[in-house]
RODREN-924789 format. One line per 2 residues: number of its first residue (from 1); for each residue x, y, z of C-alpha. Coordinates in nm, 2 decimals, decimal comma, always signed. Layout:
BEGIN
NUM	X:Y:Z  ...
END
This chain:
BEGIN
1	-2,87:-2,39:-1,23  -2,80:-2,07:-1,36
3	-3,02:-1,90:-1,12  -2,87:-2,13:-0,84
5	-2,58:-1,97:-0,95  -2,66:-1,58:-0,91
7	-2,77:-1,62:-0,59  -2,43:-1,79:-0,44
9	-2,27:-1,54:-0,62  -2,48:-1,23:-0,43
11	-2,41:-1,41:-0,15  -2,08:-1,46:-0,19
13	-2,03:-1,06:-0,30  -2,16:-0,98:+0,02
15	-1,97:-1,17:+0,21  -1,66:-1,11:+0,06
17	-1,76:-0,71:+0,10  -1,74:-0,77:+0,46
19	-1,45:-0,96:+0,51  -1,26:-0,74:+0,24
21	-1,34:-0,44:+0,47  -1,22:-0,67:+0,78
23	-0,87:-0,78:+0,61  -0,82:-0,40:+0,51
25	-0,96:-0,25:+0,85  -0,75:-0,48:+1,07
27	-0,44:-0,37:+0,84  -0,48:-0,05:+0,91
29	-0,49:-0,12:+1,31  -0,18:-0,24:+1,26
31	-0,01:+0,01:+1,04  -0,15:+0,25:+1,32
33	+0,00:+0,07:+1,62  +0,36:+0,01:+1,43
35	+0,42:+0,34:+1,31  +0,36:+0,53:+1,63
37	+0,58:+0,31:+1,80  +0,86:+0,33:+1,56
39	+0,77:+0,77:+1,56  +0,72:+0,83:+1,95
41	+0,99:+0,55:+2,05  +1,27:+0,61:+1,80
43	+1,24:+0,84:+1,49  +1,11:+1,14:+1,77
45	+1,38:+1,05:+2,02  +1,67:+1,01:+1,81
47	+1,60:+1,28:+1,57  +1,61:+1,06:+1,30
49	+1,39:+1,23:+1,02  +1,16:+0,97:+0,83
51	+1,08:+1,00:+0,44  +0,80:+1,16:+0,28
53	+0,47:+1,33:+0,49  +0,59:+1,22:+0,81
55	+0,95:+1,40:+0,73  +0,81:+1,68:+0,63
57	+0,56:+1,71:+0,97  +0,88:+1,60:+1,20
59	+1,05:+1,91:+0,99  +0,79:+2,14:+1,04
61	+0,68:+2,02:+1,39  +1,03:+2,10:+1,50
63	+1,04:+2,42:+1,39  +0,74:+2,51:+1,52
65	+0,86:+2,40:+1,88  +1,21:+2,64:+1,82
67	+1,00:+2,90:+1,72  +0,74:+2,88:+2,02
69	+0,94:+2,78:+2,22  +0,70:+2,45:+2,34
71	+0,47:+2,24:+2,14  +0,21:+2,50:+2,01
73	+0,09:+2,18:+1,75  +0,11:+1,78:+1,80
75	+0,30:+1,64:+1,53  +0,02:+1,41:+1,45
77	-0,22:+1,67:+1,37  +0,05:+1,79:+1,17
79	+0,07:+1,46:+0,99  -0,27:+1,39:+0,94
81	-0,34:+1,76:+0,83  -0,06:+1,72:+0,55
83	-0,22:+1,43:+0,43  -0,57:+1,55:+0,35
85	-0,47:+1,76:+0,01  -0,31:+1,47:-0,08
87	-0,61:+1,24:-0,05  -0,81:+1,49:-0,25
89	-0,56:+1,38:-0,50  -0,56:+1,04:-0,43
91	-0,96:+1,02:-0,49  -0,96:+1,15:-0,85
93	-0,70:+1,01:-0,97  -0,63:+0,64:-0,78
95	-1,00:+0,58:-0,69  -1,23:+0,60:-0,40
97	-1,20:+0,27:-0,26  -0,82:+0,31:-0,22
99	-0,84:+0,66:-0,07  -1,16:+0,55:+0,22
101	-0,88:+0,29:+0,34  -0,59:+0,51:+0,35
103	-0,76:+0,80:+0,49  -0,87:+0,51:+0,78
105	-0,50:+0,40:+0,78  -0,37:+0,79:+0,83
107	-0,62:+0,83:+1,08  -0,59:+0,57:+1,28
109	-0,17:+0,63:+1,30  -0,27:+1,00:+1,40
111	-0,45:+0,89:+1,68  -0,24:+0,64:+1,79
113	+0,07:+0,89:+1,76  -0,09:+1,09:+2,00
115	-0,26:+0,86:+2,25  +0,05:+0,62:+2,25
117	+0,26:+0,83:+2,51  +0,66:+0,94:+2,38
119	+0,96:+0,73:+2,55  +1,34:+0,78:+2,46
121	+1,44:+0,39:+2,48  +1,81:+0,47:+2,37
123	+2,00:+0,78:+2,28  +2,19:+0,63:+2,04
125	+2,09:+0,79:+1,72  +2,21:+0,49:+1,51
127	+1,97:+0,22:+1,68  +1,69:+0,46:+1,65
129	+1,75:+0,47:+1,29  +1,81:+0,12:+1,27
131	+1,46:-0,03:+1,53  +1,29:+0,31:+1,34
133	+1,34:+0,19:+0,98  +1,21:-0,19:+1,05
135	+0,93:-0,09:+1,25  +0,80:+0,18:+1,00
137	+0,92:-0,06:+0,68  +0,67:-0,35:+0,81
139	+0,40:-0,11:+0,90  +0,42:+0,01:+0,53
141	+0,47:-0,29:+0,36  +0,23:-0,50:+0,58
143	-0,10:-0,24:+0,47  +0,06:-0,22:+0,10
145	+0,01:-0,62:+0,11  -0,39:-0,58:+0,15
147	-0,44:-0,32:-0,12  -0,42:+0,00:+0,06
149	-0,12:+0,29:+0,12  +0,02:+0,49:+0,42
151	-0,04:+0,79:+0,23  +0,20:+1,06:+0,23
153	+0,40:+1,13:-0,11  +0,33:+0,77:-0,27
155	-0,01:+0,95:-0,35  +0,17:+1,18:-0,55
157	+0,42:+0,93:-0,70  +0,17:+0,70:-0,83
159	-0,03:+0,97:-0,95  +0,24:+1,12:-1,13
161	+0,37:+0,75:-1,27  +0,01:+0,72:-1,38
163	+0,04:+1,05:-1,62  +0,39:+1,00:-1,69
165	+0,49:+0,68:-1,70  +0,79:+0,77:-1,48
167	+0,96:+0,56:-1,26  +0,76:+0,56:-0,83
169	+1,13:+0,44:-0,70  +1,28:+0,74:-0,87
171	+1,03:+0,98:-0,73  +1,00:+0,85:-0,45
173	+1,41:+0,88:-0,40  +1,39:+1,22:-0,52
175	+1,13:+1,35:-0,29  +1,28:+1,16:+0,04
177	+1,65:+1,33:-0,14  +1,52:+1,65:-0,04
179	+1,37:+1,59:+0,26  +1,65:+1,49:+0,43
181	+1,92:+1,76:+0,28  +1,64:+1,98:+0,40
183	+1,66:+1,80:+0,76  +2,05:+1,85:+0,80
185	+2,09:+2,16:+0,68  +1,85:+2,34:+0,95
187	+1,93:+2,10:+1,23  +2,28:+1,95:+1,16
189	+2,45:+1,69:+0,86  +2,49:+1,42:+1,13
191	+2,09:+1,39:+1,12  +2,05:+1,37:+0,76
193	+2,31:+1,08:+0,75  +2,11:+0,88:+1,02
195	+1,80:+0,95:+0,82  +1,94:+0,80:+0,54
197	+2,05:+0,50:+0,74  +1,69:+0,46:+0,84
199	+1,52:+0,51:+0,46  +1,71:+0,24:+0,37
201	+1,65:+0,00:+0,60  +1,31:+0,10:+0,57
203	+1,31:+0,06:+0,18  +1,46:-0,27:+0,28
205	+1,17:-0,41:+0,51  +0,88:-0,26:+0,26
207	+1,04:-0,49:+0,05  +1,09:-0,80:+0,20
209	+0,73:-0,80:+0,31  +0,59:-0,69:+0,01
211	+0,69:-0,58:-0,32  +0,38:-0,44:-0,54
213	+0,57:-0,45:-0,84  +0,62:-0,85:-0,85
215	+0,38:-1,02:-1,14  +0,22:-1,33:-1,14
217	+0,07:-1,56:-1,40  -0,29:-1,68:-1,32
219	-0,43:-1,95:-1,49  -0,83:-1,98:-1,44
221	-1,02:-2,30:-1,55  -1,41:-2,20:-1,54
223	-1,79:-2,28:-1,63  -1,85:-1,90:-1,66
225	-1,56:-1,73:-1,88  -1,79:-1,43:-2,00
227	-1,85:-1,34:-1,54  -1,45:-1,41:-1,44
229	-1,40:-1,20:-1,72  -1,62:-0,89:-1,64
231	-1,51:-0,94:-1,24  -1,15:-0,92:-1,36
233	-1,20:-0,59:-1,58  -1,43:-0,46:-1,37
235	-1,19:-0,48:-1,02  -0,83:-0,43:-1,21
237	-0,88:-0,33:-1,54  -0,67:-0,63:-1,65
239	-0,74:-0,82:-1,99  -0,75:-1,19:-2,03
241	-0,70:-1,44:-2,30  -0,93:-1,70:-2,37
243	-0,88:-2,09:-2,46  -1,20:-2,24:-2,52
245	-1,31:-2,62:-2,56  -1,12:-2,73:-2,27
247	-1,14:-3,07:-2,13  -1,14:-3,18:-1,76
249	-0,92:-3,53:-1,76  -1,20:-3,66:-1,52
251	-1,49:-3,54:-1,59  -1,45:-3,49:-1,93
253	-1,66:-3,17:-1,91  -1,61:-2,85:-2,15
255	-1,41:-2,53:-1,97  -1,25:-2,28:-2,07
257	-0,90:-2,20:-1,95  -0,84:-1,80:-1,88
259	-0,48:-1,64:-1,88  -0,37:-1,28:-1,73
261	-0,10:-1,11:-1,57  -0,16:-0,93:-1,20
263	+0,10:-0,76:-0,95  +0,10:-0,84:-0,59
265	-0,05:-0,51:-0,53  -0,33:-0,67:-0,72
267	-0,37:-0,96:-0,57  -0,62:-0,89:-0,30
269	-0,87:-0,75:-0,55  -0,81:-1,05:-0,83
271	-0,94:-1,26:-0,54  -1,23:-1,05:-0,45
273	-1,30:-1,05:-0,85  -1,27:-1,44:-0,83
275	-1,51:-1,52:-0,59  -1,76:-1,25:-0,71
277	-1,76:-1,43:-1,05  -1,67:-1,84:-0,98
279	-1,58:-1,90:-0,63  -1,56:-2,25:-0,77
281	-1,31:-2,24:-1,05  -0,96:-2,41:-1,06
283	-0,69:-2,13:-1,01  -0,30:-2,14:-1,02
285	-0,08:-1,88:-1,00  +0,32:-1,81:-1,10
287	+0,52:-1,63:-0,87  +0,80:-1,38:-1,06
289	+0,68:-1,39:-1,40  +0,83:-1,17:-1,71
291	+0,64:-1,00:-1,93  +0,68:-0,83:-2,27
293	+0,46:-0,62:-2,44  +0,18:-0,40:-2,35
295	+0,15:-0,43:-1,95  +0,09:-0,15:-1,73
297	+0,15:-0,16:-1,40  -0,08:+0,15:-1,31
299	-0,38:+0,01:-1,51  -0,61:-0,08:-1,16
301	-0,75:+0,28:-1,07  -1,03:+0,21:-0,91
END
């Protein structure tokens, strides 16, 4: 039975490998499609600067233009180009798996930037701050919610949150801070004010559609403790506590019931880690949990 059991579980892996790659691949379409629509249609138009990389390249991509007098660069070679140091980072320090999909997610909204032709669909600066910020928010939030990042200066956030312990919302706020002082005092305070409007509704919309930093309680009933618990390590570094001598009501067959904590940024690899080990076992989880005690949020750096 045991063997029976390997080989569903091989087959399983490889499934999951390729719908894993799928999920994360079809994310990062969408990301793609989304954030050159909310760039080329409103943030572009309305000269509405965005947060992080993508502020910086509109920064630099406009002063490239005053000083050439034309577009000597496309802004999303400018993007992507800004991006790769980054990712260098990103593959020591957050893992490889998490940098392949971002560097396809940054790649794939570079090309769509530029293909995807620029159209000014209202001059009002405060809509295109407004349409901007939800369009880029979902974008974001949407490829956070299957495992993998937009890039840009939550590389170096996490990174540094990793080493430090310091807050990634207070970063983050810091770097986007100086950004946008930087954006009004070269082209005028009236940009950096709809800027702001559109960081915070696009804070706002990351949110609502994802938040990575919400916990859940997962309860695990299983045959094979010793596998669900190797998966789990082995995909998010998480530890679990054992109950052993468990018995089903019905059955009245011996388990063992498993208890851990994951985020939501977590979530896609606890299932991959799941059905690696016991696609079969009984799992529930509890939105919104509190913990105290030793739980880092940073521990999955694969």
């Amino acid at each position: 039975m045991k063997k029976a059991f390997l080989k569903n579980k091989l087959l399983n892996y490889s499934h999951l490998d390729l719908s894993g790659f799928i999920d994360r691949f079809s994310a990062a379409v969408v990301y793609a499609i989304v954030s050159a629509i909310a760039l080329n249609f409103f943030l572009q138009p309305g000269d509405v600067y965005s947060s992080g990389v993508t502020g910086v390249s509109q920064i630099l991509h406009t002063l490239l233009i005053r000083g050439f007098g034309s577009e000597p660069i496309p802004i999303s070679l400018v993007i992507w180009v800004l991006n790769m140091p980054l990712l260098i980072l990103a593959w020591f320090t957050l893992g490889k798996k998490f940098t392949i999909y971002t560097f396809l997610a940054i790649t794939l909204s570079s090309i769509f930037i530029q293909v995807l032709p620029s159209q000014t669909l209202t001059k009002d600066p405060t809509m295109n701050a407004l349409f901007g910020g939800v369009l880029m928010g979902f974008g974001v939030g949407f490829v956070m919610r299957n495992g993998i990042s937009s890039g840009g200066t939550d590389i170096i956030s996490l990174t540094i949150r990793k080493k430090t312990g310091m807050s990634v919302g207070f970063l983050s706020t810091a770097v986007n801070g100086v950004i946008i002082i930087v954006a009004g005092a070269l082209f005028g305070w009236p940009h950096m004010f709809y800027s702001l409007i559109y960081i915070f509704i696009n804070g706002r919309l990351v949110d609502a559609v994802f938040n990575r930093q919400k916990k859940m309680q997962v309860t695990i009933v299983t045959k094979y403790p010793d596998d669900v618990r190797d998966a789990i390590f082995r995909h998010l570094r998480r530890g679990v506590t054992f109950i052993r001598g468990a018995e089903g009501g019905y059955t009245h067959l011996r388990e063992t019931v498993m208890l851990t904590v994951v985020t939501n940024s977590e979530y896609g690899e606890f299932k991959e880690a799941m059905k690696e080990s016991d696609p079969h076992a009984f799992v529930t989880l509890a939105q919104n949990v509190r913990v105290l005690g030793n739980f880092n949020e940073e521990q999955n750096s694969k």
